[in-house]
C-alpha positions in Angstrom: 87.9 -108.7 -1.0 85.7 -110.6 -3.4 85.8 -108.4 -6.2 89.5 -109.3 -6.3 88.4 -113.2 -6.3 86.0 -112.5 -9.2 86.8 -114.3 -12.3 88.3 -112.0 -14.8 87.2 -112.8 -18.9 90.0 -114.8 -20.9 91.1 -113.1 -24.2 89.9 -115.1 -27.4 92.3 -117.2 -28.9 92.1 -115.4 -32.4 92.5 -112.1 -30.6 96.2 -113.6 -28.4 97.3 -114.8 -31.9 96.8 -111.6 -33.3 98.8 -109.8 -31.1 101.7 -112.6 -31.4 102.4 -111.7 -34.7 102.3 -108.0 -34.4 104.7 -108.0 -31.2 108.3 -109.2 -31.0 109.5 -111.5 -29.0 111.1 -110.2 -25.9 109.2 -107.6 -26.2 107.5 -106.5 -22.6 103.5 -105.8 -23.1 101.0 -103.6 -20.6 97.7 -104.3 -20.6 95.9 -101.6 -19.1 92.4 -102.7 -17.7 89.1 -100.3 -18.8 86.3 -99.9 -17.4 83.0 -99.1 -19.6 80.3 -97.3 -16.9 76.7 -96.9 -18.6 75.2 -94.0 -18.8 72.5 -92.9 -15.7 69.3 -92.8 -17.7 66.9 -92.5 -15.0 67.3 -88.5 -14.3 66.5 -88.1 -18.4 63.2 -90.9 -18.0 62.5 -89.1 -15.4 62.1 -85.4 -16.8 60.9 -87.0 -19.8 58.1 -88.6 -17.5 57.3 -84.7 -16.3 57.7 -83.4 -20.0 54.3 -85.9 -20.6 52.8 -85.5 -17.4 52.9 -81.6 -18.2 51.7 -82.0 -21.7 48.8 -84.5 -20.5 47.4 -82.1 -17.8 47.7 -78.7 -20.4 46.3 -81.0 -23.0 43.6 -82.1 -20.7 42.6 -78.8 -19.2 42.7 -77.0 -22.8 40.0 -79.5 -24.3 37.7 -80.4 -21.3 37.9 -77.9 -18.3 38.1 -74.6 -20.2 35.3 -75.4 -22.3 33.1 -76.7 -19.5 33.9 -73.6 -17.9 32.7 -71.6 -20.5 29.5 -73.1 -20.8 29.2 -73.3 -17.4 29.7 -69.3 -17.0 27.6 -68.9 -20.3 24.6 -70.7 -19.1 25.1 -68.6 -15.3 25.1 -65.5 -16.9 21.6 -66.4 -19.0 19.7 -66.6 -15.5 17.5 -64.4 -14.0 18.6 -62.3 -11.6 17.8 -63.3 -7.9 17.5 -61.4 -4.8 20.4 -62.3 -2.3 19.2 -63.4 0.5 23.1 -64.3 1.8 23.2 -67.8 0.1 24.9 -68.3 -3.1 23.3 -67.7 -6.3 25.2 -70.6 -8.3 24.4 -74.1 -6.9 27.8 -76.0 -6.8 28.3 -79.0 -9.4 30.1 -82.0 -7.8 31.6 -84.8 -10.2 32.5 -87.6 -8.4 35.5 -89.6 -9.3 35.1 -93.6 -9.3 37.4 -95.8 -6.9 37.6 -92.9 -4.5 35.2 -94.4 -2.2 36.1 -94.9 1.3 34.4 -96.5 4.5 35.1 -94.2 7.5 34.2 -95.6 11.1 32.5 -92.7 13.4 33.5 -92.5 16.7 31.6 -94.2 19.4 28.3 -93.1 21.6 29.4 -91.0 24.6 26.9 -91.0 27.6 26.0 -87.7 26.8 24.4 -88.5 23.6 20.5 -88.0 22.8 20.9 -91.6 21.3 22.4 -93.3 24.2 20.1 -91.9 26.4 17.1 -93.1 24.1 18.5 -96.6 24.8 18.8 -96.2 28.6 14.9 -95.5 28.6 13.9 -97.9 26.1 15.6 -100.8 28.2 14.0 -99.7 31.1 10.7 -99.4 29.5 9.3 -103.4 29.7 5.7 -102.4 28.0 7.9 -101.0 25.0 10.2 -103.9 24.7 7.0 -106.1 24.5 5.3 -103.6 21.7 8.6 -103.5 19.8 8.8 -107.7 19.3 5.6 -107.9 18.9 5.5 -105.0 16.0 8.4 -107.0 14.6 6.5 -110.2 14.5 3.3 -108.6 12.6 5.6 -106.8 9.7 7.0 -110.5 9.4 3.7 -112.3 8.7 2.6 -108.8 6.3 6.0 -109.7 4.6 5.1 -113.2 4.2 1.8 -112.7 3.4 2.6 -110.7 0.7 4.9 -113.5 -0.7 4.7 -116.4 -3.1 5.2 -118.0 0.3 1.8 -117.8 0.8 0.0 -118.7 -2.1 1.9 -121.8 -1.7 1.3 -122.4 2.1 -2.2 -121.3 2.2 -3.7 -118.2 4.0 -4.8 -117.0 6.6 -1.1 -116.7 8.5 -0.8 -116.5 11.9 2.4 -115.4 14.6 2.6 -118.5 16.7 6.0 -117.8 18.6 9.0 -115.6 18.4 12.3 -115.8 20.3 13.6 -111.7 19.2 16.7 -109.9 20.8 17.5 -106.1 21.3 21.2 -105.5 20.8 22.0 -101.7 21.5 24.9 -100.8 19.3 28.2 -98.8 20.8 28.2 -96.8 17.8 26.3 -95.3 14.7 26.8 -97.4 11.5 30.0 -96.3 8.9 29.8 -93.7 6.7 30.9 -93.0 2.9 32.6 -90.3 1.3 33.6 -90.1 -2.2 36.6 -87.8 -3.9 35.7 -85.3 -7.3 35.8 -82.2 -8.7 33.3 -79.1 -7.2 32.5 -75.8 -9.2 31.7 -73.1 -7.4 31.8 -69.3 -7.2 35.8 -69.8 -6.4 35.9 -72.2 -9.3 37.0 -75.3 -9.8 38.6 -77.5 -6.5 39.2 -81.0 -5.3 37.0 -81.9 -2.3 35.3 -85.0 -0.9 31.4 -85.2 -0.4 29.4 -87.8 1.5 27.0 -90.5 -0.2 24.7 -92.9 0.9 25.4 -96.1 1.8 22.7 -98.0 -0.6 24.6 -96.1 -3.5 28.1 -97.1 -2.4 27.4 -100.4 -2.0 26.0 -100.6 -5.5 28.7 -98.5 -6.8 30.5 -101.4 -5.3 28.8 -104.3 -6.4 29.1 -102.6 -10.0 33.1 -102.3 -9.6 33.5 -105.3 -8.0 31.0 -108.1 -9.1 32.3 -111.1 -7.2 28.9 -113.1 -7.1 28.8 -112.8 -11.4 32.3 -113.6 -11.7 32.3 -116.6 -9.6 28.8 -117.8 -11.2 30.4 -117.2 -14.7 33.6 -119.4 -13.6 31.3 -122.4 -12.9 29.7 -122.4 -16.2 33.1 -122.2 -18.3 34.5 -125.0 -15.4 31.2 -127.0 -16.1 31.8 -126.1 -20.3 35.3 -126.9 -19.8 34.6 -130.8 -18.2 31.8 -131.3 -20.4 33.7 -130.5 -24.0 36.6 -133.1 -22.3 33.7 -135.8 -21.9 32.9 -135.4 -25.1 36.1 -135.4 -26.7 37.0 -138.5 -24.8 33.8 -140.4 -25.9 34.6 -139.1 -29.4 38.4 -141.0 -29.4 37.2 -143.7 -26.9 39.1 -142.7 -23.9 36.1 -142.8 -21.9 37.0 -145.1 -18.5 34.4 -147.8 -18.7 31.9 -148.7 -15.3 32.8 -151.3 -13.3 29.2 -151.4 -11.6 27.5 -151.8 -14.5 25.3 -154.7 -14.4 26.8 -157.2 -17.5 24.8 -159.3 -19.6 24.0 -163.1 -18.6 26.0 -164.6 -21.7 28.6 -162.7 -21.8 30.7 -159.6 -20.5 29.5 -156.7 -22.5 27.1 -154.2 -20.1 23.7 -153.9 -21.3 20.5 -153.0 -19.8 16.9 -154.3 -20.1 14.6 -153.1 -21.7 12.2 -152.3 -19.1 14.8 -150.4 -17.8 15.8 -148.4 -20.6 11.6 -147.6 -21.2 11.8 -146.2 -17.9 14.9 -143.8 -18.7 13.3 -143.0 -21.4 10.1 -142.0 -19.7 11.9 -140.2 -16.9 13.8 -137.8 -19.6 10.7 -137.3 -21.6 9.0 -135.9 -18.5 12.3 -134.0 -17.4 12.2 -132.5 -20.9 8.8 -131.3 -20.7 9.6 -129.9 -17.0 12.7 -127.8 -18.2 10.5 -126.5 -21.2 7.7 -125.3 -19.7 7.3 -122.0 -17.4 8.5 -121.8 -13.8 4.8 -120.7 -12.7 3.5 -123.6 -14.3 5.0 -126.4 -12.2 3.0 -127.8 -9.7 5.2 -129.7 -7.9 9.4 -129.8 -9.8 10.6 -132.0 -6.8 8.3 -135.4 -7.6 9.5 -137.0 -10.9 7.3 -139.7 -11.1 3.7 -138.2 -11.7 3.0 -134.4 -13.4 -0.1 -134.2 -12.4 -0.8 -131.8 -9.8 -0.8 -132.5 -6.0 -3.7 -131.2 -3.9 -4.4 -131.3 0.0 -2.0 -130.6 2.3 0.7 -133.4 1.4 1.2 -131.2 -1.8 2.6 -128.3 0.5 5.9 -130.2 1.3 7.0 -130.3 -2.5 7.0 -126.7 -3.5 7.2 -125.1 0.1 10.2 -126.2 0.5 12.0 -124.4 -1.7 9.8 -121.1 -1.8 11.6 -118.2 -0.1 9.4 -114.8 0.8 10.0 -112.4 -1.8 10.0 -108.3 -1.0 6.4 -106.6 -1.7 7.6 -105.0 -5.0 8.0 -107.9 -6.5 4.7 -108.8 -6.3 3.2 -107.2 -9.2 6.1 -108.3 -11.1 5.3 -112.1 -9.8 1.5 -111.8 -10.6 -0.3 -114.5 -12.6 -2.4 -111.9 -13.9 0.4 -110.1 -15.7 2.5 -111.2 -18.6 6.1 -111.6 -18.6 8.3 -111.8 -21.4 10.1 -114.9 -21.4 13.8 -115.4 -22.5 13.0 -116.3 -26.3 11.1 -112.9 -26.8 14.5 -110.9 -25.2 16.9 -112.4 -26.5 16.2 -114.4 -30.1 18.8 -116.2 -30.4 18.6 -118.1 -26.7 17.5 -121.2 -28.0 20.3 -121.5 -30.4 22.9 -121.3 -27.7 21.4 -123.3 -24.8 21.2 -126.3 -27.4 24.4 -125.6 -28.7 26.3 -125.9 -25.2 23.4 -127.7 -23.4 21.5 -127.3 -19.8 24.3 -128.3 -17.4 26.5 -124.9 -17.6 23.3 -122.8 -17.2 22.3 -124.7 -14.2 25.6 -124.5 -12.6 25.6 -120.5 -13.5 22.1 -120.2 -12.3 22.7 -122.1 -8.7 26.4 -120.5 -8.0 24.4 -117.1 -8.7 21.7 -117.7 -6.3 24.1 -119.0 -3.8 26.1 -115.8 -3.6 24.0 -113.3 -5.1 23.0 -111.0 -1.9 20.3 -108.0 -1.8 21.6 -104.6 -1.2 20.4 -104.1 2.1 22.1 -101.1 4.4 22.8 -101.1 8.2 20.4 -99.3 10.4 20.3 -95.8 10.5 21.9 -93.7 13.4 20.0 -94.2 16.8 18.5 -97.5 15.9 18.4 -100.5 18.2 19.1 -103.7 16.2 16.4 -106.6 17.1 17.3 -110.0 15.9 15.8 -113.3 16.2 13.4 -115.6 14.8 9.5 -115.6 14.0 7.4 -118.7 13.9 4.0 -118.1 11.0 1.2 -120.9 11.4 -0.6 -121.6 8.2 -3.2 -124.4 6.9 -0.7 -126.8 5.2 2.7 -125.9 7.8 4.8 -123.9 9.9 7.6 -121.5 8.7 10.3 -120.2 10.5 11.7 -117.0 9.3 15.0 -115.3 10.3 14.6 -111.4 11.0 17.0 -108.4 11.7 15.6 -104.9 11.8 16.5 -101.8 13.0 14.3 -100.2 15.5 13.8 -96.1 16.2 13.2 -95.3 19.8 12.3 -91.7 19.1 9.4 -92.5 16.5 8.8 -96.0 17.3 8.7 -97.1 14.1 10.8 -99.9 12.0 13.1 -98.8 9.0 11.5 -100.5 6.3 15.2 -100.3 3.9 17.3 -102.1 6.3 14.7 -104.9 7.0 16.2 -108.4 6.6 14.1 -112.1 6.2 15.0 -115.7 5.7 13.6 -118.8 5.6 14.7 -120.9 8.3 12.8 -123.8 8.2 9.4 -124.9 6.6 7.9 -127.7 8.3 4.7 -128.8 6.3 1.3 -130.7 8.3 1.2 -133.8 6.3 4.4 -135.4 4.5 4.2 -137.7 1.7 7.1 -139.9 0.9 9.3 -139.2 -2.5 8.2 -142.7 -3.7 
């Protein structure tokens, strides 16, 4: 019914005056209405779309498979020959295909399992509970120990408490697989292959690198409001201080000049701080003096912000061996951090070690997950240190990859006030 209501286009004017003149009057006219249908294109884009597909996969399998075919057979056939021994002669080549990575969830523990029944004993066992905490506790303080924690905090460190949990899990951690292309005896074929879980996640990190991206979006946000200061200080758009203290005979703000010694002072020193080495700041939380702090009221300043690093990065953190700093690797550093100035590189540097996480994988299959905290005594305070490891009833051992530590809390013997 509503076509019949839709508006129908008028003639032109030109065109109704052009047929005036041709018809007579009297004259009885028919117009016939006509109704233009388009052509269906999408069966032609359609086997056009197959024609390239088709030409793409030839194309493809003309320049890259049948070559690597031949060499592969080539290089099989130059081989000594091997006794059979039922296996197959040609080890199989498997090229992985990237975003064809996929987290699969095994199925639960059943009562029947070897590794359920490894957790019925060891929860029933209270002399192994007690040896598993207290195991825990010692690879903690070897951890810190090993850590710049220490050489800030003092040695020797000792386990003063723990408060540690023993969570049995229903089921063994997830798995990986990953899609590609396998060569065999039968010759080439699509199949899926597992892969660790350390690899995926990196595989994932690399794909996916949320913790760089969002670090690099608060240096060009931080660029972005700078370079609008600066324009507005250069036309004089700046919105002036109403708290600023104004001079005694008149309106304008000013400062005295004790005051503007001391800024003076204070950037002089803050410019020396950002210049020199990280290694060679004593104590980067007092402002006021840069002289070094000794006793145990110096532990607050740089314990504080010390976290306990993983042993490999001790040789890599040792005074002994030399680093090469950022104007060595890259020449033109100093260039650019003058050109757009401290505050983006700062606001990089602290989104990236907010969200920048270590690859760490779950527990492997069987393990009993023990969680908690460990209290470390040492000469100048106490740290607190957050722990989750996985724990093998079979062997009775810790796995070292899927260890986890964080500081917690550092609470230092003697404080000193800021100023």
């Amino acid at each position: 019914m509503w076509h019949r209501l839709r508006l129908r286009p008028r003639m032109a004017a030109p065109t109704i005056r052009h047929f005036s003149r041709q018809v007579e009057h009297g004259q009885t006219i028919t117009v016939h209405r006509v109704r233009f249908s388009q052509q269906k294109r999408y069966i032609r884009r359609a086997f056009d779309v197959c024609i390239v597909v088709y030409a793409c996969s030839v194309f493809y399998a003309q320049i890259v498979l049948v070559p690597l075919d031949k060499a592969i057979t080539k290089a099989v056939k130059g081989l000594p020959a091997v006794e059979d021994d039922g296996k197959d002669a040609v080890q199989s080549i498997f090229m992985p295909f990237p975003l064809t990575t996929k987290k699969i969830r095994p199925p639960p523990y059943s009562g029947r399992d070897p590794e359920w029944q490894a957790f019925i004993k060891l929860s029933k066992d209270k002399e192994a509970n007690t040896s598993m905490r207290k195991d825990l506790a010692e690879i903690v303080r070897n951890e810190v120990g090993r850590s710049q924690l220490a050489q800030r905090l003092g040695s020797p460190i000792k386990v003063r408490r723990w408060w540690l949990d023993a969570e049995y899990p229903f089921g063994p951690p997830p798995e990986y697989r990953r899609s590609g292309l396998q060569y065999d005896q039968q010759g080439w074929k699509w199949t899926e292959r597992p892969v660790d879980e350390k690899t995926a996640m990196r595989l994932e990190r690399v794909l996916w690198p949320s913790a760089l991206g969002w670090s690099i979006f608060a240096f060009a946000a931080t660029c972005l409001q700078q370079n609008v200061r600066e324009v507005q200080k250069h036309f004089g758009l700046q919105p002036s201080h109403q708290g600023s203290p104004s001079a005694p005979g008149g309106g304008a703000t000013a400062l005295s000049s004790a005051a503007k010694t001391e800024m003076q002072r204070t950037l002089h020193r803050l410019r020396q701080r950002t210049s020199r080495r990280p290694e060679e700041v004593q104590d980067p939380g007092a402002l006021g003096s840069s002289q070094p702090v000794d006793g145990a009221g110096g532990a607050s300043g740089p314990g504080a912000n010390t976290a306990p690093t993983r042993p490999g990065n001790q040789a890599r953190n040792a005074p002994g061996v030399a680093r090469p700093g950022p104007k060595e690797l890259f020449p033109g550093h100093a260039w650019i951090r003058s050109m757009i100035g401290p505050k983006p590189w700062e606001a990089f540097r602290m989104t990236l070690a907010q969200l920048w996480r270590p690859v760490v994988p779950h527990p492997p299959k069987g393990c009993v997950i023990v969680t908690g905290l460990v209290e470390l005594e040492t000469p100048r305070g106490w740290v607190i240190i957050d722990v989750l490891a996985g724990f093998d009833p079979t062997t009775r051992n810790y796995d070292g990859e899927s260890l986890r530590l964080k500081v917690r809390r550092i609470q230092p013997r003697q404080q000193s006030p800021r100023r």
